[in-house]
C-alpha positions in Angstrom: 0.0 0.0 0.0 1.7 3.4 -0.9 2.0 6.0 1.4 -1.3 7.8 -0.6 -3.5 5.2 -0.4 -2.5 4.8 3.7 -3.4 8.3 4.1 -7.0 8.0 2.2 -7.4 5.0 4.1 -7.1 6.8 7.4 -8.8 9.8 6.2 -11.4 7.9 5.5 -11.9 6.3 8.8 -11.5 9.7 10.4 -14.8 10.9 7.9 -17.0 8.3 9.4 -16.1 9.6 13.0 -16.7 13.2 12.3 -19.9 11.9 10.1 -20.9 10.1 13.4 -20.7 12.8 15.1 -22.9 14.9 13.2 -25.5 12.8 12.8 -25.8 12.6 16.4 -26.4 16.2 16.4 -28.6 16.2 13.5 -30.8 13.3 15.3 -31.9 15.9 18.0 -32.1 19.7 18.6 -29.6 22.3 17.6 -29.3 25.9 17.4 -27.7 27.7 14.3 -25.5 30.7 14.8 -24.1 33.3 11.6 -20.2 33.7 10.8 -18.7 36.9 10.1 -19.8 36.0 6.2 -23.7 35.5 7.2 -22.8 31.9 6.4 -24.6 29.5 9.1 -22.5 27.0 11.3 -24.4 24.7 13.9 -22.5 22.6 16.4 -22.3 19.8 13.9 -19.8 21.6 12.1 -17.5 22.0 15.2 -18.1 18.5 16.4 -16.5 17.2 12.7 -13.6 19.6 12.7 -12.0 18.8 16.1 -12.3 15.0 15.0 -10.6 15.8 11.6 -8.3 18.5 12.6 -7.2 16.4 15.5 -7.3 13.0 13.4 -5.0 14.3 10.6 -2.6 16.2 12.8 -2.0 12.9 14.6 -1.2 11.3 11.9 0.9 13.5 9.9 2.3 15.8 12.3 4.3 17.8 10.1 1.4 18.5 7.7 -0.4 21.6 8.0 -4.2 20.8 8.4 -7.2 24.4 6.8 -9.9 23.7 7.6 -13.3 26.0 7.0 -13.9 26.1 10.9 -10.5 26.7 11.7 -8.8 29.9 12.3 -6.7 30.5 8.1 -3.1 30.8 8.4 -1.7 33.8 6.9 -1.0 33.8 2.7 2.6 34.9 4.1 2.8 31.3 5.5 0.9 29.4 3.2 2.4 30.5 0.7 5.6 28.3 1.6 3.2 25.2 1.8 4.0 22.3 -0.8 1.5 19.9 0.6 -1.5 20.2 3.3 -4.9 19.2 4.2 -7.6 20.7 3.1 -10.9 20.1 5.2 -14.5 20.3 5.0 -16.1 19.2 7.7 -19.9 19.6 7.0 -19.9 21.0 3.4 -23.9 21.6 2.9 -25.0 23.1 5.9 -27.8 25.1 5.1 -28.9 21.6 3.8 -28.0 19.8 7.2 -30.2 22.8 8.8 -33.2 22.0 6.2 -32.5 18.2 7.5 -32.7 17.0 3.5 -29.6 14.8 3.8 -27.4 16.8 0.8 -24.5 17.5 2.8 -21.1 16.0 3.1 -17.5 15.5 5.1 -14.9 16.4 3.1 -11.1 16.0 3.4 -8.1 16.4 1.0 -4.6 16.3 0.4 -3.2 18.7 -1.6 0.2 18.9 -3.3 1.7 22.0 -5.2 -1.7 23.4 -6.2 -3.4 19.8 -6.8 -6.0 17.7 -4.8 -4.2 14.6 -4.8 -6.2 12.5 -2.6 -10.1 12.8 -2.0 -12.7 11.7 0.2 -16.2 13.0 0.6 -18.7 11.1 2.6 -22.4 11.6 2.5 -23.4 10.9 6.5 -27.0 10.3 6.1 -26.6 7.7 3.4 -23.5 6.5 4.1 -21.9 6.5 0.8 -18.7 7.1 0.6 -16.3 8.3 -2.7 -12.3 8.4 -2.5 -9.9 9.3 -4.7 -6.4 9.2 -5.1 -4.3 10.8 -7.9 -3.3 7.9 -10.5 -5.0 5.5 -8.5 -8.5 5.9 -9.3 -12.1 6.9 -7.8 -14.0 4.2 -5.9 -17.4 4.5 -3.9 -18.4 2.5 -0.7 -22.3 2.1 -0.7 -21.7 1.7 2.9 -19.2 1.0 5.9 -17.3 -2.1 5.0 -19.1 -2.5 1.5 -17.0 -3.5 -1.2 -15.4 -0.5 -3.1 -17.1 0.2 -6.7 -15.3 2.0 -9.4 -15.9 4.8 -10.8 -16.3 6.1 -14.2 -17.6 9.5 -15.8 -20.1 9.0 -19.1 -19.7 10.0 -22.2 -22.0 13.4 -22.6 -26.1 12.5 -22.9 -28.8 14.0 -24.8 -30.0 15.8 -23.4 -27.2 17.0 -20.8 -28.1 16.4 -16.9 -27.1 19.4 -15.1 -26.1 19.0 -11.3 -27.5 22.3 -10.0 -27.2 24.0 -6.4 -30.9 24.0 -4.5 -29.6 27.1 -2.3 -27.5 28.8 -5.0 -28.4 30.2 -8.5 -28.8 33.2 -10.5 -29.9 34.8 -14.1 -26.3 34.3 -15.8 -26.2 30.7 -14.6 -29.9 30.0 -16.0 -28.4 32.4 -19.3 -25.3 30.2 -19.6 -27.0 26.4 -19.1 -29.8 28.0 -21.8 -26.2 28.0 -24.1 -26.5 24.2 -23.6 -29.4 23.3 -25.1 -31.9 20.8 -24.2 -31.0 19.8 -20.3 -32.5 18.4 -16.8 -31.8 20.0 -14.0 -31.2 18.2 -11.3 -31.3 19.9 -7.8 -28.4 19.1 -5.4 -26.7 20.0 -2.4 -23.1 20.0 -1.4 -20.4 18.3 -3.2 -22.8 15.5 -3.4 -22.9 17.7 -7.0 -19.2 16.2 -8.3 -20.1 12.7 -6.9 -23.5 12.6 -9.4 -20.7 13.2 -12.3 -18.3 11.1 -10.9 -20.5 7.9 -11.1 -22.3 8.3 -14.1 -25.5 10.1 -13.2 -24.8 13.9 -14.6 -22.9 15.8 -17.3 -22.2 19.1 -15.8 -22.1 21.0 -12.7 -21.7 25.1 -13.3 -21.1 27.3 -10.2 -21.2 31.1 -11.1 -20.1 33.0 -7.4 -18.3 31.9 -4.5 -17.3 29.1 -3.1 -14.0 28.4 -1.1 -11.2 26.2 -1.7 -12.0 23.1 0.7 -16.0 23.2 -1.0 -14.4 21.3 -4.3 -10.9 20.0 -3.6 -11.9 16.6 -2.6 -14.5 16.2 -5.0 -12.2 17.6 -7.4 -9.3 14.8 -7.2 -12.6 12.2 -7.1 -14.3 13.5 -10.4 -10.4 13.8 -11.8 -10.0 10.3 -11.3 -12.9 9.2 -12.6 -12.5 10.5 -15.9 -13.8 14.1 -15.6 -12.6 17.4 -14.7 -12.9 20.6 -13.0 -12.3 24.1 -14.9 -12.3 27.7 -14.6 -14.6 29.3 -17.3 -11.1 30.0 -19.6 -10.7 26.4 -19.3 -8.2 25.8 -16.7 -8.2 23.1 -13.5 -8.7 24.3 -10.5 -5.7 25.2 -8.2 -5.2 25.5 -4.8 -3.4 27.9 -2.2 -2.2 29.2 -5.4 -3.1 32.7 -4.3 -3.8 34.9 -1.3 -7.5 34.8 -1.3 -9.3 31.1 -0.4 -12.0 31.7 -2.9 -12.7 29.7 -6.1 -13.1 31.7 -9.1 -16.5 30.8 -11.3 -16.0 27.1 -12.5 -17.9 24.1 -13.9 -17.6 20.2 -13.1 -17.7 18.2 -16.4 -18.2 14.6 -16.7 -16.7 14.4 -20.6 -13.6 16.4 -20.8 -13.6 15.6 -24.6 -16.5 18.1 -24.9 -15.2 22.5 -25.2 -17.6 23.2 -22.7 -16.3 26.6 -22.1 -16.2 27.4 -26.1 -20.3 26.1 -25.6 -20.6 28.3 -22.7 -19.3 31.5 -24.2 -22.0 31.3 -26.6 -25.0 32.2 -24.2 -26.1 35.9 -24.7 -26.8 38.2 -21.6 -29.1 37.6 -19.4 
């Protein structure tokens, strides 16, 4: 076993604790408080950090760990970083709040700008998708279930489009129009990627923000499934490539064979 696929192992042991924990929380009562952002964070989402923050820091030591619900280190120091973990621990949660079951834990590994090892688990059903870089995207249906590959499709007609259900505006409904004949499919988290990932979707566009550790680990999952992750000029998305943690506009393609940014840039204004 390489030294990757011992770390996506343990990683993904530590996701099934912190998704443990949150489901405990999510079973009973539980007030919601507002970050600086207006973004909402419940105790579910500091139950799953200390477990992952604590979890990976045990076991690589020297590894920084940046995690949403973690105080950022300055850009002046991670700047110097050439690998670190890159956390999620309840990616969804204005979905855990409307208690739908679209939210996720999500941990990665990044090395020199790239998500090389993936894991994003889906606590209510259980399912859980891992990646790591050369080595393939799997999905466990459940704990100690037999790991399935994964494999992107080849585009459909007409498209499935993974689409946010707490997120959306006029350009977005502008640019998917571009497409042509699609189904929308409503989803929350990066439960979004994972629909690609398997099979079950085409595209996933996000127009506005989103934050590094929302799409890393899905990223190196949909990657290693056969897919890919872009900026609208057609680029993969890098990480703590820059000071700010925030993604710029991208979509999540399941057939990289396809110019989906050439498509794209023919929509007219909204």
């Amino acid at each position: 076993m390489s030294t990757l696929e011992r770390y996506c192992r343990e990683a993904s042991l530590l996701a099934r604790q912190a998704a443990a924990a949150i489901l405990e929380i999510y079973a009973g009562s539980f007030g919601v408080e507002h970050k600086d952002d207006a973004s909402p964070l419940t105790a579910a989402d500091l139950a799953a950090n200390r477990i992952l923050v604590d979890g990976l820091r045990a076991l690589t030591p020297d590894t920084p760990v940046l995690s949403e619900e973690s105080a950022a280190a300055p850009w002046s120091e991670r700047q110097g970083w050439t690998r670190y973990w890159l956390v999620d621990p309840l990616d969804g949660t204005r979905e855990f709040i409307k208690r739908n079951g679209e939210f996720t834990v999500n941990v990665a590994l990044v090395e020199n700008h790239r998500a090389v090892m993936g894991v994003v688990l889906a606590p209510v059903t259980g399912e859980l998708y891992r990646a790591t870089a050369g080595g393939g995207a799997f999905r466990e249906r459940a704990p100690g279930a037999l790991p399935e590959p994964l494999a992107t499709r080849a585009a459909a007609r007409p498209l499935v489009v993974a689409g946010s259900r707490s997120h959306g505006n006029p350009q977005q409904a502008a640019l998917l129009a571009a497409l042509g004949e699609h189904v929308l499919v409503p989803m929350g988290s990066s439960l979004k990627f994972c629909l690609l990932a398997r099979g079950d979707a085409d595209l996933y566009l996000r127009l506005g923000p989103t934050s590094e550790w929302d799409t890393a680990a899905a990223q190196c999952v949909l990657e290693e499934a056969g897919g890919a992750v872009l900026d609208l000029d057609g680029r993969p998305l890098r990480y703590n490539a820059k000071q700010s943690l925030l993604n710029p506009d991208f979509l999540a393609v399941g057939d990289p064979r396809v110019d989906w940014t050439a498509r794209l840039k023919q929509a007219p204004a909204p």
